[in-house]
C-alpha positions as CSV (number, residue, x, y, z in Angstrom):
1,X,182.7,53.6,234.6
2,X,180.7,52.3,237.5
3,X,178.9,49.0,234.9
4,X,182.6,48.5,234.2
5,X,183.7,48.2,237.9
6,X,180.7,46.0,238.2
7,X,181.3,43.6,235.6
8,X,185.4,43.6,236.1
9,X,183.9,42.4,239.4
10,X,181.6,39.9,238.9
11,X,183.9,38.0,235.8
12,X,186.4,37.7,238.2
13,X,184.2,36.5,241.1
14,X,183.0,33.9,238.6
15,X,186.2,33.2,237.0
16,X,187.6,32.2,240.9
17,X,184.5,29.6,241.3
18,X,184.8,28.6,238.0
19,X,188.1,27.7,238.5
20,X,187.8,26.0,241.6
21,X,184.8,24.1,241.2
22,X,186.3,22.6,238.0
23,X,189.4,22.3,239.8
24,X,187.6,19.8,242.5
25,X,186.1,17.5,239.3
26,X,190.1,17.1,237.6
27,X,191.4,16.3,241.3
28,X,189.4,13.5,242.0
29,X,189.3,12.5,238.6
30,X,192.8,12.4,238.0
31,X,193.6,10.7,241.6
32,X,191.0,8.1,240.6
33,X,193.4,7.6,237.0
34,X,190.6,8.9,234.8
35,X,191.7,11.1,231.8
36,X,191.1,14.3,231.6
37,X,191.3,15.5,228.4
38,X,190.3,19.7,228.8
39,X,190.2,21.8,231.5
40,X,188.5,25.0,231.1
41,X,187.5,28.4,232.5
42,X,184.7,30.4,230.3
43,X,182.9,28.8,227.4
44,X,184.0,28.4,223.6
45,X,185.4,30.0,221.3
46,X,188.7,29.4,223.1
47,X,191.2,32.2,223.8
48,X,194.7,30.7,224.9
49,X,195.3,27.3,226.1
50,X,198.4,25.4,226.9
51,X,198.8,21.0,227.3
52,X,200.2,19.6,230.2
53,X,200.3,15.9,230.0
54,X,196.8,14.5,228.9
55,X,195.1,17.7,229.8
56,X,194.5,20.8,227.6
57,X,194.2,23.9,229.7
58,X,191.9,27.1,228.2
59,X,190.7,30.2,228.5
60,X,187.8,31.0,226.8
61,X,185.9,34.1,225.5
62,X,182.3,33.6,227.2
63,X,183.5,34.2,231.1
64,X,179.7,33.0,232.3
65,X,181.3,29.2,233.5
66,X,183.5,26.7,232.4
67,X,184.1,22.8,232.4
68,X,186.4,19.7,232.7
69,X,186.2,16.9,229.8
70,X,186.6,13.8,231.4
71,X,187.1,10.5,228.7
72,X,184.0,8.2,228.6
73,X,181.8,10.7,230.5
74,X,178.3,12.1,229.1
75,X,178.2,15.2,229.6
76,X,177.2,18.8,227.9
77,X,179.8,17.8,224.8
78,X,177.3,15.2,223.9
79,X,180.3,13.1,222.5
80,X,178.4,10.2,221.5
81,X,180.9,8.9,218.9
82,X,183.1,8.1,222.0
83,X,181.1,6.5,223.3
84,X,180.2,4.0,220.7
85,X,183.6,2.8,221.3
86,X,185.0,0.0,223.9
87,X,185.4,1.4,227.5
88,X,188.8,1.8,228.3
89,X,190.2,1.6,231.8
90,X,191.0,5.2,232.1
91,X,187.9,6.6,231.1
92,X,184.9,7.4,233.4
93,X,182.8,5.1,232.5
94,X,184.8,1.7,233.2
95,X,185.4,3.6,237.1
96,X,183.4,2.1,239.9
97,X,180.0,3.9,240.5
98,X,181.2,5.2,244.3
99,X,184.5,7.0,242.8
100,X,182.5,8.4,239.7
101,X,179.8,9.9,242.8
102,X,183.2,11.1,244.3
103,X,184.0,12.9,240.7
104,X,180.8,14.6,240.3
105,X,180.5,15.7,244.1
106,X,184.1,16.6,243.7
107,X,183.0,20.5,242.1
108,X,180.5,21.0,245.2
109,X,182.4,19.9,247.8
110,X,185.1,22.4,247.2
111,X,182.7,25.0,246.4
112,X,181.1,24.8,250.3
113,X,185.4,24.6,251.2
114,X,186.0,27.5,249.3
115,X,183.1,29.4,251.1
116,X,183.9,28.6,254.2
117,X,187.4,29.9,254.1
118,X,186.2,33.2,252.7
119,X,184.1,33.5,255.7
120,X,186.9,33.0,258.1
121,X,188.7,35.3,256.1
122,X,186.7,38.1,256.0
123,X,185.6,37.3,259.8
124,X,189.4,37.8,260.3
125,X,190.5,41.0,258.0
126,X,186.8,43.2,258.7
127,X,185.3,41.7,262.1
128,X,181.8,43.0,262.2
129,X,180.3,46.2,262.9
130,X,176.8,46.8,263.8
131,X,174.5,49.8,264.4
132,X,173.3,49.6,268.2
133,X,169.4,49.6,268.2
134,X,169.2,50.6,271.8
135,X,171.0,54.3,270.5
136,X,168.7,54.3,267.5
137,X,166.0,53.5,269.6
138,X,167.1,56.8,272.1
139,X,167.8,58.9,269.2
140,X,163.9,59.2,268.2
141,X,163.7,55.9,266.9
142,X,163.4,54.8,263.1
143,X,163.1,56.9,259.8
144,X,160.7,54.2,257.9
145,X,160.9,54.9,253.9
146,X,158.5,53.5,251.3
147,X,159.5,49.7,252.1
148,X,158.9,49.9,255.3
149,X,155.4,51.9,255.0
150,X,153.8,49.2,253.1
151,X,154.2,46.9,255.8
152,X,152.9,49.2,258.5
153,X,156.3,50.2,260.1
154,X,155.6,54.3,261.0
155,X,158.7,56.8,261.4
156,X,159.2,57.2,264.5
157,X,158.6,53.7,265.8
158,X,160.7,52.3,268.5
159,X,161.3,48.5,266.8
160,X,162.1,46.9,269.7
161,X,161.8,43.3,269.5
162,X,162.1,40.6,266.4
163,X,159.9,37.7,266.7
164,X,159.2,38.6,269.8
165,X,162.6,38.0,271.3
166,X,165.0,41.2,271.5
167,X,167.8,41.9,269.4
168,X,170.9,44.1,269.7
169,X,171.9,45.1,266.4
170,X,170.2,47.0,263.3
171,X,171.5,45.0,260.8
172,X,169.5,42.2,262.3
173,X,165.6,43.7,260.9
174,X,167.2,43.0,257.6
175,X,169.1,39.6,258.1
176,X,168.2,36.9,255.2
177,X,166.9,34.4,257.9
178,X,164.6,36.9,259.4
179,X,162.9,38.2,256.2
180,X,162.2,34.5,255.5
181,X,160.5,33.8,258.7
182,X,157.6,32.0,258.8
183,X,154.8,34.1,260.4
184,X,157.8,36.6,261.7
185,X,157.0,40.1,263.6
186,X,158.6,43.1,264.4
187,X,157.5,44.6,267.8
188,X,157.5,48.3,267.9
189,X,157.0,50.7,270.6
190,X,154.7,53.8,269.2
191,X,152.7,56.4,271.3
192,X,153.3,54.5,274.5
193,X,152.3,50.9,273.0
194,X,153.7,47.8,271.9
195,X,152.5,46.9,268.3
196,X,153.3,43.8,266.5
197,X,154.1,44.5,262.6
198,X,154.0,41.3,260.7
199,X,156.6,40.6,258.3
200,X,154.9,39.6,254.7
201,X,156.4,36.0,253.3
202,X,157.7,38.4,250.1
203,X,159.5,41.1,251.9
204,X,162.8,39.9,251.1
205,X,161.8,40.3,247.2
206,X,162.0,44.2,248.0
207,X,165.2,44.2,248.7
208,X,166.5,43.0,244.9
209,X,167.2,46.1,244.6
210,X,169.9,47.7,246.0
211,X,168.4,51.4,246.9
212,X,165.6,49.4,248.7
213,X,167.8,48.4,251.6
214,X,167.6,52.4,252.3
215,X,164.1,52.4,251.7
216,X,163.3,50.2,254.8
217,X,164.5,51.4,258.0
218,X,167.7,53.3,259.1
219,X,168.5,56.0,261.8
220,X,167.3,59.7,262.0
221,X,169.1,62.4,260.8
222,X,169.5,65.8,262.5
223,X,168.3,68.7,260.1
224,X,171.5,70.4,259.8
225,X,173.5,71.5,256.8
226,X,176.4,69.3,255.5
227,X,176.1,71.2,251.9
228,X,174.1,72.7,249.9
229,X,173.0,71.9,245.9
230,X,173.7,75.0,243.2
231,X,170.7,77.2,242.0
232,X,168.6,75.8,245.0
233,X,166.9,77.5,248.2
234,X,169.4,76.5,250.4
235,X,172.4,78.4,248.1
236,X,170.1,81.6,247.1
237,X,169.2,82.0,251.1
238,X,172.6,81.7,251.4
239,X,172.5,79.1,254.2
240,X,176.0,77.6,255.7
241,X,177.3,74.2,256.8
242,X,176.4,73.9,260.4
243,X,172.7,75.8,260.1
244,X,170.4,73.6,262.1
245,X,166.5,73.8,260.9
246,X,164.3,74.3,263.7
247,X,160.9,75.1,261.8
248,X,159.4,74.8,258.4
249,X,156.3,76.3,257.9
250,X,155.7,77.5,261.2
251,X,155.5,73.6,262.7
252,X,158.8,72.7,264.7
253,X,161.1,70.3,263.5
254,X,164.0,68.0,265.2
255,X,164.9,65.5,262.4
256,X,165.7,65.7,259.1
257,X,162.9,63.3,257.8
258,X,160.0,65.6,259.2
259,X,162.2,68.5,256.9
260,X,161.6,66.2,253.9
261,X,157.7,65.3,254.9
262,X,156.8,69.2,255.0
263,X,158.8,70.1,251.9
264,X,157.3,67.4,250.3
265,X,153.9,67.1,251.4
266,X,152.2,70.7,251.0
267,X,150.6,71.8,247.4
268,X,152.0,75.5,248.0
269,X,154.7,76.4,245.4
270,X,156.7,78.6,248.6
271,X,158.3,77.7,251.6
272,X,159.2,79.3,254.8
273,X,161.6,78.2,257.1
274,X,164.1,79.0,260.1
275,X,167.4,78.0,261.0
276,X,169.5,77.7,264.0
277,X,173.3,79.6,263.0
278,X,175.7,79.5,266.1
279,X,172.6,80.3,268.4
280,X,171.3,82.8,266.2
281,X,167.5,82.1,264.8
282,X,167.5,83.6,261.2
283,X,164.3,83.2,259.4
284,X,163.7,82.9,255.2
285,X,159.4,83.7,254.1
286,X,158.2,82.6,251.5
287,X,161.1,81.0,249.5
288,X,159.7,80.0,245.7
289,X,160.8,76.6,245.0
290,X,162.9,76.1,241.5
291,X,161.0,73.3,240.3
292,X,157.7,72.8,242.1
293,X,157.3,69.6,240.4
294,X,159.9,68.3,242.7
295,X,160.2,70.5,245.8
296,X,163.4,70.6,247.4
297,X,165.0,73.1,249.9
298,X,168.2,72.0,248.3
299,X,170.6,70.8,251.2
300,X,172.0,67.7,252.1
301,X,172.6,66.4,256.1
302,X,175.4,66.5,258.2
303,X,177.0,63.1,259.2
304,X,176.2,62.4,262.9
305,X,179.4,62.1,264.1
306,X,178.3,62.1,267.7
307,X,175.5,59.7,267.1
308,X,177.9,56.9,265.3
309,X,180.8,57.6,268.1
310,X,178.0,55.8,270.2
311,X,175.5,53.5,267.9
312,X,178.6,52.0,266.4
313,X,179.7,48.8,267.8
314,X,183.3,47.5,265.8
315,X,184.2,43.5,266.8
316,X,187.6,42.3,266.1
317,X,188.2,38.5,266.3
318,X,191.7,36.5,265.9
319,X,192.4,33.9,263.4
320,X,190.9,30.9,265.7
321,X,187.8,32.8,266.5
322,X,187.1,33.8,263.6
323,X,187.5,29.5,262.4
324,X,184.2,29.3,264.0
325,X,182.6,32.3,263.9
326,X,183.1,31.9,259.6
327,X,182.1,28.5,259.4
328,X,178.9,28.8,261.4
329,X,178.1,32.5,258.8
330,X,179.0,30.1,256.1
331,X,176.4,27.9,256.7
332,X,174.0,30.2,257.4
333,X,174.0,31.9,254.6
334,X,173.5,27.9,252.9
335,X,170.7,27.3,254.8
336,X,169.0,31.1,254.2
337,X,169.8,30.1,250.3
338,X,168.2,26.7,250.8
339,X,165.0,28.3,252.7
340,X,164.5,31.0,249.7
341,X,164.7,28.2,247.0
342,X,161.8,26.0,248.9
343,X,159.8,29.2,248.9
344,X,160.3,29.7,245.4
345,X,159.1,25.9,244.9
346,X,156.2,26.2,247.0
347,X,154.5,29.6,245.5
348,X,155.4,31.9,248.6
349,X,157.8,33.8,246.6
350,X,157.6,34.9,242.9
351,X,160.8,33.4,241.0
352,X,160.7,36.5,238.7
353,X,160.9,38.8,241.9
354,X,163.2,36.1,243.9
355,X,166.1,35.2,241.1
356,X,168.4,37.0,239.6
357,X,171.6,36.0,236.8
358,X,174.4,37.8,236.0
359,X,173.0,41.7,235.5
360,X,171.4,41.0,239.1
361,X,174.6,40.1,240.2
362,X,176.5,42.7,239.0
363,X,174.7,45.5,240.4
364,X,175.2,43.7,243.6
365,X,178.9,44.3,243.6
366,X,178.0,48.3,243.5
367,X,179.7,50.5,240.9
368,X,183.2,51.0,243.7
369,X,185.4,48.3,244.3
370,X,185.4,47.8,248.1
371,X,187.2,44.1,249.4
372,X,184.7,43.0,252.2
373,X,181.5,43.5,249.5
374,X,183.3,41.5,247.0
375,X,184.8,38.5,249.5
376,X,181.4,38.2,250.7
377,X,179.2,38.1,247.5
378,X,182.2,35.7,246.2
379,X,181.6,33.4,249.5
380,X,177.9,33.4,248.9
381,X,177.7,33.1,245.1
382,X,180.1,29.7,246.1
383,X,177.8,28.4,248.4
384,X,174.9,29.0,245.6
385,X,176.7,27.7,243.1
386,X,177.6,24.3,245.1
387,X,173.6,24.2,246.6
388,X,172.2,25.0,242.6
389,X,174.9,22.5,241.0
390,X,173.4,19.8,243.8
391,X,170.2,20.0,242.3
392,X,169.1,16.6,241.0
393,X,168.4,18.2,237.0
394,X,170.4,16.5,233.9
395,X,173.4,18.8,233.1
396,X,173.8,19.1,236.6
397,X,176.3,18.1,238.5
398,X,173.4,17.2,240.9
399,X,171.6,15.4,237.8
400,X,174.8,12.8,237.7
401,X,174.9,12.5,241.9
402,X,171.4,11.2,241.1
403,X,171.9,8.5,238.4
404,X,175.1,7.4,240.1
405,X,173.4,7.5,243.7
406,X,170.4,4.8,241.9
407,X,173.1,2.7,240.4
408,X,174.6,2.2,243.6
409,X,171.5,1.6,245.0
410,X,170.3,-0.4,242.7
411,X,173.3,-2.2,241.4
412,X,172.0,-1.4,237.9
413,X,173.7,1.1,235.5
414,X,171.1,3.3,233.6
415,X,172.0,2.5,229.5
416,X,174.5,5.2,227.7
417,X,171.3,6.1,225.7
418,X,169.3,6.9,228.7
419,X,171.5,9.3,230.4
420,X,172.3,10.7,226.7
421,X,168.3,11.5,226.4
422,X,168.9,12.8,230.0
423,X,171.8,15.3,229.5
424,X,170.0,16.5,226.5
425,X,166.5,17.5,228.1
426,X,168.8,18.9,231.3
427,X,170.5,21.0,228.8
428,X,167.2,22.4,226.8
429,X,165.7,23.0,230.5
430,X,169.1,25.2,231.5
431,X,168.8,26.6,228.7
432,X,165.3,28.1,228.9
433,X,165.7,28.5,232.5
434,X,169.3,30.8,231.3
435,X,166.7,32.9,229.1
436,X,164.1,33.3,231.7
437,X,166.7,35.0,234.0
438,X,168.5,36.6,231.6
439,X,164.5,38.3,230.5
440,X,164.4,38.8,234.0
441,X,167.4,41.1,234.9
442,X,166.5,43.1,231.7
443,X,162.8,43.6,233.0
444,X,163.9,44.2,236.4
445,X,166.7,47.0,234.9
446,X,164.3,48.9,233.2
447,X,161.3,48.6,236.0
């Protein structure tokens, strides 16, 4: 059920930029009296379509993309038979180069529209809310999991600086832009001292997947009993909701990750332990785990209520502050895009760790269908999509921007052969480049 919620989520994500990126190349072209001839959403065979006018509308069965057919245009049809023929004046070709640029920049621009106004509008409906790091700071600082280890972050640590300016919010250690700094710290406070902890060029690749985000940094948890797992310690001992562990093997404990780092970190296949009930210290010797393969007291932590009444910071904005506010996350999150892809090009990050295509995608929309996640994934897969279809490759819309941009430069039109050699060796590069992703996800599913 939870690949289903996933995918219902990312076709109709897609389906919405589809349709409005294809949307912005039949506007202009139609207000510029060029024929459209098919507008459609997903890729052949076709499922249901209706006319209207000149233009065929469809739905087709492969929901990975769509397209608009515009008369005398080369594009991914490869329609070279129509092209043989005499240009007619409502066909792309017999247009003037500047309002055939305006066609092909027509998909982007609203793309970069679209996102911006799904910025605002989750800025409006969800504000923000933010973990204060000055209460995680007070509250015994940071539980560092494997992620953070490998770059030398310790629990414990008092992060209290990013590139050595200071910060107020948690979510900031794992914003885009400061993964992707260039020779970016975090300054932590341990034993007394301050320690700089550099932040590795390919952090950000850790983070692909989804469980790795709680494998970084987060808050400490108190030891104390929420619930407890069937056939396990916790329910033999017969401990309750509200038990508080105050030592584990005869070495006190105050937070739930030193619980987990004793449990875990001994060879002996017993545990002993002691527990705080209503003021009342009970002790349990020698408890045999079930499995010592994978030693576990079997309990999960209580919620701190207490601690998230104060480390949690809720911001509410009205519809004109949250016009700038949107705009300004919008192009952010373009620029943070922008910044990966150049360290893609320039070898500091791996493309196979760095992309991902539609399985990658999907798993980023989680397995439960919650608004805010989907509105923003849907506002930054626009943004992607209008920055990737800018690119200058053949098949791209970025590929035609290019050959238009030297014909108005130039004053001299490439030859219909040309850009038909063009479209075809953009289209075998897609192509391969589709595959390589697609390898990709399937590698990265399975690793």
């Amino acid at each position: 059920m939870d690949y289903m919620i996933m995918l219902a989520q990312l076709l109709l994500s897609l389906s919405i930029l589809v349709a409005v990126h294809e949307m912005g190349h039949l506007l202009a072209a139609k207000y510029f009296g060029m024929r459209v001839e098919q507008f459609s959403i997903g890729f052949p065979p076709k499922i249901w379509s209706f006319t209207k006018g000149e233009t065929e509308y469809a739905f087709s069965a492969i929901p990975l993309g769509g397209y608009v057919k515009i008369s005398g245009m080369i594009d991914e049809s490869l329609d070279t038979e129509a092209m043989k023929q005499e240009p007619q004046p409502w066909e792309f070709r017999s247009k003037p180069a500047w309002q055939r640029l305006i066609v092909m920049l027509g998909g982007i621009v609203v793309n970069v529209i679209v996102g911006i106004i799904i910025f605002i509008g989750i800025t409006f409906a969800f504000g923000e809310t933010y973990l204060l790091k000055d209460e995680i700071n007070k509250n015994g600082g940071f539980q560092v999991g494997e992620v953070g280890e490998s770059i030398g972050l310790r629990t414990g640590d008092k992060i209290v600086k990013i590139n050595g300016q200071d910060y107020n919010y948690f979510e900031e250690l794992v914003k885009p832009e400061t993964l992707l700094s260039t020779n970016g710290t975090y300054t932590v406070e341990r034993d007394g001292k301050l320690v700089d902890i550099n932040i590795p060029v390919d952090l950000i690749q850790k983070f692909n997947k989804k469980e790795n985000i709680g494998n970084f940094v987060y808050f400490r948890m108190m030891p104390v009993v929420e619930r407890v797992e069937p056939k396990s310690i916790a329910a033999e001992v017969g401990l309750q909701k509200g038990d508080r562990f105050v030592e584990i093997n005869g070495t006190p404990v105050t937070y739930f990750d030193e619980v987990h780092k004793i449990v875990k970190g001994g060879t002996a296949t017993s545990i002993s332990f002691k527990v705080d009930r209503g003021g009342q210290i009970l002790s349990f010797e020698n408890q045999a785990f079930k499995d010592p393969a994978a030693k576990s007291i079997g309990f999960y932590p209580q919620w701190p209520e207490a601690f998230m009444a104060k480390a949690e910071h809720s911001i509410k904005y009205g519809f004109f502050e949250s016009i700038p506010l949107g705009t300004e996350r919008a192009f952010t999150t373009l620029m943070v895009q922008i910044k990966a892809f150049g360290k893609v090009i320039s070898g500091a990050l791996r493309a196979d760790k760095a992309l991902s295509g539609p399985i990658g995608i999907m798993q980023a929309f989680g397995g439960h269908w919650e608004w805010e996640r989907f509105w923003t994934l849907t506002g930054v897969l626009s943004l992607v999509l209008a920055f990737m279809n800018l690119l200058p490759i053949p098949a791209l819309d970025g590929g035609h921007v290019m050959f238009l941009s030297y014909e108005i430069i130039s004053r001299r039109k490439p030859s219909d052969k040309f850009l038909e050699a063009a479209q075809k060796v953009g289209m075998v590069f897609l192509l391969l480049l589709m595959v390589f992703i697609f390898a990709n996800d399937i590698i990265k599913l399975f690793s």
